[in-house]
C-alpha positions as CSV (number, residue, x, y, z in Angstrom):
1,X,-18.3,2.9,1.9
2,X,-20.7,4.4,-0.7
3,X,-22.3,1.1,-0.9
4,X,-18.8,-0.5,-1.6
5,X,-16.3,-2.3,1.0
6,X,-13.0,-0.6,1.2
7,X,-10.9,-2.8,-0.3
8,X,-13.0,-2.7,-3.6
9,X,-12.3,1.1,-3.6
10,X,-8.7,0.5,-3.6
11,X,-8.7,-2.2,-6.3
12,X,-10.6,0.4,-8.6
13,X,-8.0,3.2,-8.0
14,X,-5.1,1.4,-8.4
15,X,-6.1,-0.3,-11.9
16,X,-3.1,1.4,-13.6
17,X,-2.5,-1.3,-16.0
18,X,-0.4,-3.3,-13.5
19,X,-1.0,-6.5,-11.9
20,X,-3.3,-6.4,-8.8
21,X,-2.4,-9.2,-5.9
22,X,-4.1,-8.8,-2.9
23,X,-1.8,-10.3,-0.2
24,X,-4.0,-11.1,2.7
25,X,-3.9,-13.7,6.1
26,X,-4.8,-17.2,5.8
27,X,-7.9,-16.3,8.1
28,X,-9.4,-14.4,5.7
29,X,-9.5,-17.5,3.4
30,X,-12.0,-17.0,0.2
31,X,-13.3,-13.2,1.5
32,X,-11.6,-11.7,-1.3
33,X,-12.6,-13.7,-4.3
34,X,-15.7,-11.5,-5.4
35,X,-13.1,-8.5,-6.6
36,X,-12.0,-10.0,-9.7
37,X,-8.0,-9.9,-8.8
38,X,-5.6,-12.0,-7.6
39,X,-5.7,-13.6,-4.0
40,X,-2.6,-14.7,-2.2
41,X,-2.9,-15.9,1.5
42,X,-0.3,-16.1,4.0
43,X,0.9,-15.6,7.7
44,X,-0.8,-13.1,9.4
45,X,1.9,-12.3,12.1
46,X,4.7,-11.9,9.3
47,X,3.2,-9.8,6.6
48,X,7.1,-9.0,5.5
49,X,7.2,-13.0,4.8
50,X,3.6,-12.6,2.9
51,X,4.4,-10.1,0.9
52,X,7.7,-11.9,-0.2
53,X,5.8,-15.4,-0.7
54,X,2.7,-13.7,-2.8
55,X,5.8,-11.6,-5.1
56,X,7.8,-14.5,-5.3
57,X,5.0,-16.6,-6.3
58,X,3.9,-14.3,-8.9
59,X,7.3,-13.7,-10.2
60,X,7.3,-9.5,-9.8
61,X,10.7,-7.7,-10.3
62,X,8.8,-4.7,-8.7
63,X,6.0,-4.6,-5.9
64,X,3.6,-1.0,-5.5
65,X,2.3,-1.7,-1.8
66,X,-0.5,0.2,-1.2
67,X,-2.7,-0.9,2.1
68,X,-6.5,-2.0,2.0
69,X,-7.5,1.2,4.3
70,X,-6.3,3.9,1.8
71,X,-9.7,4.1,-0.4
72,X,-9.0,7.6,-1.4
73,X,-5.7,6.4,-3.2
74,X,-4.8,8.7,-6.0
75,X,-3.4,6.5,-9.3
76,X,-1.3,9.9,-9.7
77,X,0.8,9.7,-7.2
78,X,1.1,5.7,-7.9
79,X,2.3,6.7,-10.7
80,X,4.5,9.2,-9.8
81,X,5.9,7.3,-6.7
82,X,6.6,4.3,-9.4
83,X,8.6,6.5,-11.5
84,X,10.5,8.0,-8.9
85,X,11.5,3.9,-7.7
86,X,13.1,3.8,-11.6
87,X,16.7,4.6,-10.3
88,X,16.7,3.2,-6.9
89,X,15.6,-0.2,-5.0
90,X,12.7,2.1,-2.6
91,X,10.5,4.9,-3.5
92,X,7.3,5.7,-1.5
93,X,5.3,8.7,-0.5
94,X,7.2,11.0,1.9
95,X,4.2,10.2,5.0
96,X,4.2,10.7,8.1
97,X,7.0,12.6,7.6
98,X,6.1,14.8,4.5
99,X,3.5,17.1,3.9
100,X,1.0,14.3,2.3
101,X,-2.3,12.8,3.4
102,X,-2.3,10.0,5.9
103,X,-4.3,7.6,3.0
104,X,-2.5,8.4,0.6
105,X,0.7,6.0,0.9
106,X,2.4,4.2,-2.1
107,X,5.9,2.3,-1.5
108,X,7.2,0.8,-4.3
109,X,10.6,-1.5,-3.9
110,X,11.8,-3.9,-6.3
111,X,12.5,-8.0,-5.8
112,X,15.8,-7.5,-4.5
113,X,14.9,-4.7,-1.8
114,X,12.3,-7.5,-0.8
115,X,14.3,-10.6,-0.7
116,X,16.8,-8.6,1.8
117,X,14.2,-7.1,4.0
118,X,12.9,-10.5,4.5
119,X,16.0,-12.3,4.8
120,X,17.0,-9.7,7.0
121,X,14.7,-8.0,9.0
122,X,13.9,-9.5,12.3
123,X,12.5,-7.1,14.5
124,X,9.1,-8.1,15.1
125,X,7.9,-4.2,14.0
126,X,9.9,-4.7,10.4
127,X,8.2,-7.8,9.9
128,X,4.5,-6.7,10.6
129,X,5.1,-3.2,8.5
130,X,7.0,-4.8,5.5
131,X,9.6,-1.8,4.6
132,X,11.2,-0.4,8.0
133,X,14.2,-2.3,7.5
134,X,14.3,-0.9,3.7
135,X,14.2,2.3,4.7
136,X,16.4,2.0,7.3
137,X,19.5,0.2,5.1
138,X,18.8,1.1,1.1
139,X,18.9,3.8,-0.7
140,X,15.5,5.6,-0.8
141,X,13.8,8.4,-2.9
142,X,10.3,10.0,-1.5
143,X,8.1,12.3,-3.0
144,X,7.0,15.4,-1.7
145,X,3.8,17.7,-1.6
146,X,3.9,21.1,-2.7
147,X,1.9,21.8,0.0
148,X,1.1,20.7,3.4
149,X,-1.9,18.6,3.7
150,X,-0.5,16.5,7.0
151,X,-3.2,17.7,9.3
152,X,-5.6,15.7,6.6
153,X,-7.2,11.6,7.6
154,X,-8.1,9.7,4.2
155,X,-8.1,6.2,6.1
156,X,-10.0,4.2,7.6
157,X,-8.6,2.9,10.9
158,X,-12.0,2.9,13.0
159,X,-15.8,2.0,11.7
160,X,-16.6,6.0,12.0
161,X,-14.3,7.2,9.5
162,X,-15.8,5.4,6.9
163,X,-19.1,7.9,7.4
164,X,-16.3,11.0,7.8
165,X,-14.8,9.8,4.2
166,X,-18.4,9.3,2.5
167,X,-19.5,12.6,3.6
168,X,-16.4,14.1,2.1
169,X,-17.1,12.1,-0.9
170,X,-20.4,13.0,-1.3
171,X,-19.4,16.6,-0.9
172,X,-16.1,16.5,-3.6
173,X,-18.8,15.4,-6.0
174,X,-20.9,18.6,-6.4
C-alpha cells in the first residue's frame, strides 16, 4: 500500500511513545523483522493465549491492541481510547456498534483483564478474537463519534481494498 506493506503503516501510526510488539503466529517466523519493533511469535489458533504470552513476556501492566489491517489508524483516538482505559480494566473504540470507522479499532485492557480472559475464556470465538470474554464480564468504557461514520471501510480484509484505501489516500493528500 503506497509502496509500503500494511503492517508497516500501522507500526508508523501507532509510534506514540509506547512500546510496539507485534504479536504474530509461529508460521510467520522472521517476516516481521525488517520493521524495527519487537517480534513475538506464538499459536496461531489461540491468539487470546499469544497475546497473553508476548505481554507476559514483555512484562506490560497495559496492552493497546490494534490489528495489522487497520493502516488508517488514527494515534488520536489511541490516545484517547488509552485515556479513557485509566479508570477501568477495558476501554476500546465503540465499533461495530458505534458510529466509528470499521479500521479504526483500539482496545486497550490492562494485565489483569488479560490474565482472566485467558484463564477464562474458552469458547473457541473468545480465544481467536482476544477480548469477547472482557467485554462480556468487566467493566468496560468505549468511546464514541460525534458523528456517524459506520457506513465507512478503512481495512483491508481482501487484496482490492488495498487499491480502494490508496486511492483515498492519494486523494486526502491534495
Amino acid at each position: 500500500m503506497a509502496g509500503k506493506p500494511v503492517v508497516q503503516h500501522v507500526i508508523e501510526r501507532c509510534r506514540i511513545g509506547e512500546k510496539i510488539v507485534l504479536a504474530v503466529p509461529h508460521y510467520d517466523l522472521d517476516k516481521f523483522t525488517t520493521f524495527g519493533v519487537r517480534v513475538f511469535y506464538g499459536s496461531e489458533d489461540d491468539v487470546l493465549g499469544r497475546y497473553f504470552q508476548a505481554a507476559k513476556h514483555y512484562r506490560f501492566d497495559k496492552i493497546i491492541r490494534i490489528t495489522a489491517d487497520c493502516p488508517l489508524i488514527r494515534p488520536d483516538l489511541i490516545e484517547q481510547t488509552y485515556k479513557l482505559s485509566l479508570d477501568c480494566p477495558y476501554a476500546a473504540i465503540d465499533w461495530p456498534k458505534g458510529r466509528f470507522p470499521k479500521g479504526y479499532g483500539v482496545e486497550v485492557f490492562t494485565m489483569l483483564a488479560l490474565e482472566l480472559a485467558n484463564a477464562f475464556a474458552k469458547d473457541q470465538y473468545d480465544r481467536e478474537h482476544v477480548t469477547p470474554w472482557m467485554q462480556a464480564n468487566l467493566r468496560c468504557k468505549y468511546l464514541e463519534n460525534d458523528k456517524d461514520e459506520s457506513h465507512l471501510n478503512y481495512c483491508v480484509d481482501l487484496p482490492g481494498d488495498i487499491e480502494r484505501l490508496e486511492t483515498l489516500m492519494r486523494e486526502n493528500e491534495t
